[in-house]
C-alpha positions in Angstrom: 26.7 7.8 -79.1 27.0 6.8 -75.4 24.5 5.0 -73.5 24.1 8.3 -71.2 23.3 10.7 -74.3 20.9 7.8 -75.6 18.7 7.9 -72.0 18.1 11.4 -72.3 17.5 11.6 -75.5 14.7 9.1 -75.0 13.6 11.4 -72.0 13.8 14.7 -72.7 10.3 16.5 -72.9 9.7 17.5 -76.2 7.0 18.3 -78.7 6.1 17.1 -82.1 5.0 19.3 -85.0 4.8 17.3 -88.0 3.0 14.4 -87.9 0.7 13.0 -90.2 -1.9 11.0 -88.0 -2.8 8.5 -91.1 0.7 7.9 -91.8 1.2 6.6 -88.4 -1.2 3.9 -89.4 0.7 0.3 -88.4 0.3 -2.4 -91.4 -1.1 -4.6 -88.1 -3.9 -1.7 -87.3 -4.6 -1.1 -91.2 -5.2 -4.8 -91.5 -7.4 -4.8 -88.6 -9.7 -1.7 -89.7 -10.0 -3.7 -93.1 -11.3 -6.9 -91.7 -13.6 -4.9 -89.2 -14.6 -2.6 -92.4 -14.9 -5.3 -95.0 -12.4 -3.5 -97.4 -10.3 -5.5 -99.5 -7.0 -4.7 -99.8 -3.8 -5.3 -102.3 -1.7 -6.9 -100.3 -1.9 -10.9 -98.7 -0.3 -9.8 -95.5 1.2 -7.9 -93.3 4.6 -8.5 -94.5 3.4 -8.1 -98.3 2.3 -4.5 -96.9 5.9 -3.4 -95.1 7.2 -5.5 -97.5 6.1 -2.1 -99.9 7.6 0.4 -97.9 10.4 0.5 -100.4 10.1 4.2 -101.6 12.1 6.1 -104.1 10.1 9.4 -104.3 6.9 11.3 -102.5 4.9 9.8 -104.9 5.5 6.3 -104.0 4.9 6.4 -101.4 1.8 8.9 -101.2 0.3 6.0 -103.3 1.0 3.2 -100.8 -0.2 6.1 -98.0 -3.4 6.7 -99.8 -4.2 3.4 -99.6 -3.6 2.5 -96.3 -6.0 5.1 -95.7 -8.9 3.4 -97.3 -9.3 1.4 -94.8 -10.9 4.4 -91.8 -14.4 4.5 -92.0 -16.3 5.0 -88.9 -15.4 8.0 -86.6 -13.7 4.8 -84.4 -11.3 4.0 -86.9 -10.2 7.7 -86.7 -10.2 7.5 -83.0 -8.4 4.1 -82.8 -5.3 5.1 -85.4 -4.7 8.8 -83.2 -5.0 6.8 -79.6 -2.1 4.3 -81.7 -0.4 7.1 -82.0 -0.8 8.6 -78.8 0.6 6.0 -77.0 3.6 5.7 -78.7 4.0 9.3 -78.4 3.9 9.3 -74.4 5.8 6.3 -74.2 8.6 9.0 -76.5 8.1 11.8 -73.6 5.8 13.9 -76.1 3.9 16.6 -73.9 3.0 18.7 -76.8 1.4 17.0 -80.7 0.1 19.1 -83.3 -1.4 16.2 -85.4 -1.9 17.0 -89.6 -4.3 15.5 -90.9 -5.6 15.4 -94.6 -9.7 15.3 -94.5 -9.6 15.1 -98.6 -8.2 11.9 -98.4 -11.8 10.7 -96.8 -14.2 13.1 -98.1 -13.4 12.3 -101.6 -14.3 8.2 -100.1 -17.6 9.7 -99.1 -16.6 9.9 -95.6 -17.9 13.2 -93.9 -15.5 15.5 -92.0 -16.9 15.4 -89.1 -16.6 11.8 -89.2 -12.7 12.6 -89.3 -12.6 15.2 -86.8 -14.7 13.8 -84.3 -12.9 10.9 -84.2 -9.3 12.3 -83.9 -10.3 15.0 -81.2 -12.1 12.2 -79.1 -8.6 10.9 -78.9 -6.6 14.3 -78.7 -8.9 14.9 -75.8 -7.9 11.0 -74.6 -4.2 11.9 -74.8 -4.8 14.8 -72.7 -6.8 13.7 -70.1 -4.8 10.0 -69.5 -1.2 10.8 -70.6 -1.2 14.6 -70.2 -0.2 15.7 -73.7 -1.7 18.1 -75.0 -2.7 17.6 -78.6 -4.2 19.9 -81.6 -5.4 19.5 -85.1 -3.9 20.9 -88.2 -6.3 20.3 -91.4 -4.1 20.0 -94.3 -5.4 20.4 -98.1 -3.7 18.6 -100.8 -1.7 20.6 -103.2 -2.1 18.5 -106.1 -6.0 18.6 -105.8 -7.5 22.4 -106.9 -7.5 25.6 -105.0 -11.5 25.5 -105.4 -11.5 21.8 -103.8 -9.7 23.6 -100.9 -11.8 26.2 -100.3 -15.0 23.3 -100.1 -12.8 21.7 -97.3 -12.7 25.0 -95.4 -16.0 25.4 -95.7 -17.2 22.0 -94.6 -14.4 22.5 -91.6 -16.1 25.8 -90.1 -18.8 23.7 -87.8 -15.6 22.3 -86.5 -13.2 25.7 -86.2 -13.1 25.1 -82.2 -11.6 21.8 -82.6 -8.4 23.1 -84.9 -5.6 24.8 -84.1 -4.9 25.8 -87.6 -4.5 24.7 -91.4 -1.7 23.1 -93.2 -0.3 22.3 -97.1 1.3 18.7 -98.1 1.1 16.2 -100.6 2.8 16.1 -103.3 4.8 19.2 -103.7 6.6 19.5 -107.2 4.9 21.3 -109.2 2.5 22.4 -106.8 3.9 25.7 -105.4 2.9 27.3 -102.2 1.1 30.3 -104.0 -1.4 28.2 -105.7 -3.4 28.5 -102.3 -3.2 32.1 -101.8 -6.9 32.6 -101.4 -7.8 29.5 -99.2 -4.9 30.5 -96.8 -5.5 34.8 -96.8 -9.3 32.7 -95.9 -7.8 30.7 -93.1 -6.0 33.5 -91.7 -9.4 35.6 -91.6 -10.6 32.5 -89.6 -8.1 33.2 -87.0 -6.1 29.9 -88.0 -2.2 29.2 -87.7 -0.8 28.4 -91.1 1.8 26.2 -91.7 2.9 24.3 -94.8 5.4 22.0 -96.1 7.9 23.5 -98.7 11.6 23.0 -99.6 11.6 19.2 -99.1 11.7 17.9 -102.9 10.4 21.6 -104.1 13.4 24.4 -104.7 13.8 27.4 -102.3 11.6 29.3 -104.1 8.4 27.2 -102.8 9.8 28.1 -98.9 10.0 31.6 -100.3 6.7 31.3 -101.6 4.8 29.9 -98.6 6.5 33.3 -96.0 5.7 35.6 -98.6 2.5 34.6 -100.3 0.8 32.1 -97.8 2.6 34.1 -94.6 3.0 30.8 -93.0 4.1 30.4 -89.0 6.0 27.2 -90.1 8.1 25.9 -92.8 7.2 22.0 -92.7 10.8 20.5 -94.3 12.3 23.2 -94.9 15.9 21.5 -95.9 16.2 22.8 -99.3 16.5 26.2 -97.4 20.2 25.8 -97.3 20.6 26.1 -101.5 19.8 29.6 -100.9 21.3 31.5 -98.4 19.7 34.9 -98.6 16.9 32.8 -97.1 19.0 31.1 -94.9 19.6 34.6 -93.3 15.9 35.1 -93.4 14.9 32.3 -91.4 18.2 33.0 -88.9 16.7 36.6 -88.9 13.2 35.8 -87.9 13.6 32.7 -86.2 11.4 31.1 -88.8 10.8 27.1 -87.1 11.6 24.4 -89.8 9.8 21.0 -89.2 12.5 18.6 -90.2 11.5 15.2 -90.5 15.5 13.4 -90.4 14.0 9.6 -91.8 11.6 10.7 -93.9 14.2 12.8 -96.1 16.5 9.6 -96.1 13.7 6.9 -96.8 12.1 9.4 -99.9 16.2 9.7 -100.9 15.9 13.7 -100.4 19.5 12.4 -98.6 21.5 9.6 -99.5 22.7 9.0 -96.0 21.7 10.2 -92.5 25.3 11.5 -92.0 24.8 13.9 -94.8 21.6 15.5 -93.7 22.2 19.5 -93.3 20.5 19.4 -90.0 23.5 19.6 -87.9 24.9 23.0 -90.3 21.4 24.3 -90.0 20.8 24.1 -86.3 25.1 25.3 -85.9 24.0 28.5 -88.4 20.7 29.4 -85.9 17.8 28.1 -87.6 15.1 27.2 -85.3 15.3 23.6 -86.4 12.9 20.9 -84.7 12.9 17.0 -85.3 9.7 15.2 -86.2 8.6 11.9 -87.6 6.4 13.0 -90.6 4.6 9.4 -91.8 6.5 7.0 -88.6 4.8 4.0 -90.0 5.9 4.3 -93.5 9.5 5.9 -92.4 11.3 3.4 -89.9 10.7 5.5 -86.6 8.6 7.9 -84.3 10.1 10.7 -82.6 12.7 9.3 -80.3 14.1 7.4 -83.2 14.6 10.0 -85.2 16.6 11.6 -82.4 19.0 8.9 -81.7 19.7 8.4 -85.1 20.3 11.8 -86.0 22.1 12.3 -83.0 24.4 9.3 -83.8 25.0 9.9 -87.4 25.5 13.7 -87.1 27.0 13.5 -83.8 25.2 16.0 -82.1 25.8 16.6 -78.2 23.4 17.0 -75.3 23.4 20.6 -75.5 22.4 20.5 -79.2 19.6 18.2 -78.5 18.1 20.9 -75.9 18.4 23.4 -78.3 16.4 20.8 -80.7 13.8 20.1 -77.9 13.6 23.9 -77.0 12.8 24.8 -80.5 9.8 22.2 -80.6 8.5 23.8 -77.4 8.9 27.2 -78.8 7.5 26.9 -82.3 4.2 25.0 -81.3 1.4 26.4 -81.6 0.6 27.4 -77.6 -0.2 30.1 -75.1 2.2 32.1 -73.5 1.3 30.2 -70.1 1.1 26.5 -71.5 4.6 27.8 -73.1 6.2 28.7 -69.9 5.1 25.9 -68.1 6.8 23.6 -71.2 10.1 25.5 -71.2 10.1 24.9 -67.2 9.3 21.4 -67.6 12.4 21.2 -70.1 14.6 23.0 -67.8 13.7 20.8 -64.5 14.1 17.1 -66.4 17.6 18.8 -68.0 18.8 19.6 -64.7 18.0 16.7 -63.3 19.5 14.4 -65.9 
């Protein structure tokens, strides 16, 4: 990739749609929060920690993840991990974060949810008024906890509607498919709440099928196992379905073998609305911009194709006509210049 193509890349205005806030959580900053916290954790050092970050499946590393999460407490630690995040996010040319985050995770530590929330929109609100992105909150439920456990955290989360943007599925997906949460998410809807979730990243097509036609999602979070199928490749070409694809994520959980090999480049060439996103940066080796140069570089995409992958982003998030508009010009002015 030339030096030219690697400048704007790092440049370009673009927006990120699938990030999980606590999996953005430095080994330096969870260390930190456990000293100011007094939380023991199982690992010496910092090193011992990435040292971990050696994953073969989801589920290894959702157990490392959930245990880096131990360590956020008080509505600062909340704060502190999204404003971490934040700034690497402006210094990526983000304008535009719609942050997941998984309130489960800390309610079932005893920590309340508006503990959570209150903490991440004080930053969100932060990022916006220092840097100038503009930043939202997507409440995720775990798919391998119950339906019923869902429905409590909607329930808990409605003092707190104003602050959200909309509701979201992860976790651990096999064996978990999208329609098991058919009644929180027909609830979510009612609430006037996007709905997104992640299907079709170690899950068959089926679960992506699943989550448009049962759940009625906005989003397909992954999405890459789409390609197995392509009656619903035509779907999401037809209907200009977004997929949240998270390039070192699906090579660090060995969904690919290689980054060369990743289908994003036949995806985005077909006409799916494909977007790149860091998923868990802390865990996966690289927030957004990295996950643009190296997918450019191993898939050699072009300039063009990385506008299309920037225009997606901009289109698919969840914004107003007017705060749209005023994204797509912003896109248009820095490509034109550059």
């Amino acid at each position: 990739m030339s030096t030219d193509l690697a400048e704007f890349i790092r440049g370009i205005p673009k927006a990120e749609l699938h990030i999980h806030i606590e999996g953005s959580l430095e080994p330096e900053l969870i260390f930190a929060m456990a000293e100011r916290n007094g939380v023991k954790l199982a690992y010496p050092s910092v090193e011992a920690l990435r040292a971990a970050y050696a994953f073969t499946s989801l589920q290894s590393f959702l157990d490392i993840y959930y245990a880096g999460a131990s360590v956020l407490i008080t509505e600062q630690d909340f704060h502190d991990m999204a404003w971490a995040y934040f700034e690497r996010a402006h210094a990526d040319h983000v304008i535009h974060a719609e942050l997941f985050f998984d309130p489960q995770t800390h309610t079932e530590r005893g920590i309340d949810i508006g503990v959570v929330i209150r903490g991440l929109k004080r930053a969100c609100d932060a990022a916006q008024e220092i840097f100038g992105i503009r930043a939202r909150l997507i409440l995720c439920f775990l798919r391998h906890l119950s339906e019923d456990d869902a429905i409590a955290t909607l329930e808990a989360a409605k003092p707190y509607l104003d602050d959200l943007i909309g509701v979201g599925l992860d976790s651990s997906e096999v064996g978990h498919p999208p329609e098991k949460f058919a009644r929180v998410f027909a609830m979510a809807r009612e609430l006037g709440l996007h709905v997104v979730a992640h299907a079709g990243e170690e899950g068959p097509p089926e679960y992506v099928w699943s989550a448009l036609d049962v759940l009625q999602v906005e989003r397909i979070d992954h999405g890459v196992r789409s390609i197995q199928d392509e009656r619903l490749m035509q779907r999401l070409i037809a209907s200009g379905m977004a997929l949240t694809v998270c390039p070192l994520s699906n090579l660090k959980l060995c969904v690919f073998k290689t980054l060369a090999e990743h289908n994003l480049k036949h995806m985005l060439e077909r006409g799916v609305r494909v977007t790149i996103n860091s998923d868990d940066p802390a865990y996966f080796g690289g927030y957004i911009n990295q996950n643009y140069l190296e997918t450019a570089a191993a898939l050699g995409l072009d300039r063009d194709q990385v506008i299309v992958l920037a225009r997606n982003s901009l289109e698919a998030a969840f914004t107003t006509t007017s705060e749209r508009r005023a994204d797509l010009d912003t896109l248009a002015a820095y490509c034109t210049k550059a």
